[in-house]
N, C-alpha and C positions, 0 to 999 in steps of 0.2 A: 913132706914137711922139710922146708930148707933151715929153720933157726928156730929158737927157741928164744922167747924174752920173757928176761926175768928182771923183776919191779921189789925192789929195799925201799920200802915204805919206812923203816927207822933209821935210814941211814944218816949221819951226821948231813945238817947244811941241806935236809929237806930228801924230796925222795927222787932216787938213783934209779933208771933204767939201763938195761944193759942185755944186750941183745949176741945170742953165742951159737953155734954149731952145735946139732944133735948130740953130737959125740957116740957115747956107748948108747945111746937111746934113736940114734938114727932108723927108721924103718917102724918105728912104733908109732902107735896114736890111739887117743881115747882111752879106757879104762888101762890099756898096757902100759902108755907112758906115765900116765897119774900115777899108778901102783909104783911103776919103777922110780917112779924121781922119790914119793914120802918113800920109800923103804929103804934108799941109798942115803937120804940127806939129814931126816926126821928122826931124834932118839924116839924110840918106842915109848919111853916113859916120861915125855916133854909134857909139859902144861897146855890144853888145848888153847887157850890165850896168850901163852909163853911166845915170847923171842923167837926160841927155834922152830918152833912150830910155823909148819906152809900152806897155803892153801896152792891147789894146782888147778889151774883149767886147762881140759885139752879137747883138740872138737877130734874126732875118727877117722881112717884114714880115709875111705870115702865122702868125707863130708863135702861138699860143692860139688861133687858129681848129679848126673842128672839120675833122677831115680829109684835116688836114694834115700830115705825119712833120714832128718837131721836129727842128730843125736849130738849132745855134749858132755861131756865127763868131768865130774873135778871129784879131788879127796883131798883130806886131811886127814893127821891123826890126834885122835881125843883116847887117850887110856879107859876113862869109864865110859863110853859108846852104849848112846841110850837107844841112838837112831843111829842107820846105815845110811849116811850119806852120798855112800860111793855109790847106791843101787840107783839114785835119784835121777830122771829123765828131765832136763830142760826143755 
């Protein structure tokens, strides 16, 4: 994984892309970097519609290799969690 792009869809003047280095999250992918990004960025207690609130998609670190079933990951956080979203296979 060389970048990560992250998309401000409220941003003032329409929506902002913006494209940045792993950082502390370099080496991760799939369920490890979805958990790590809501858990560093998302108040636990946000409105699942709310502002702060993220939605993440990440594909695994073997995804594109050959022989490997494609798997993709996203999370967000919702306080009252009716459904596990995170467990969900695309």
């Amino acid at each position: 994984m060389g970048r990560i792009l992250r998309i401000d869809t409220g941003a003032e003047g329409g929506i902002r892309a913006l494209e940045q280095p792993p950082g502390g999250s370099a080496g991760l992918g799939g369920r490890a970097l979805t958990s790590t990004i809501v858990s560093e960025e998302v108040p636990p207690l946000c409105h699942p519609l709310g502002r702060e609130n993220k939605l993440v998609f990440a594909a695994g670190l073997l995804g594109g290799t050959t022989g490997v079933m494609f798997t993709f990951d996203f999370s967000e956080e919702e306080p009252d969690k009716v459904f596990d979203w995170s467990s969900c296979r695309l």
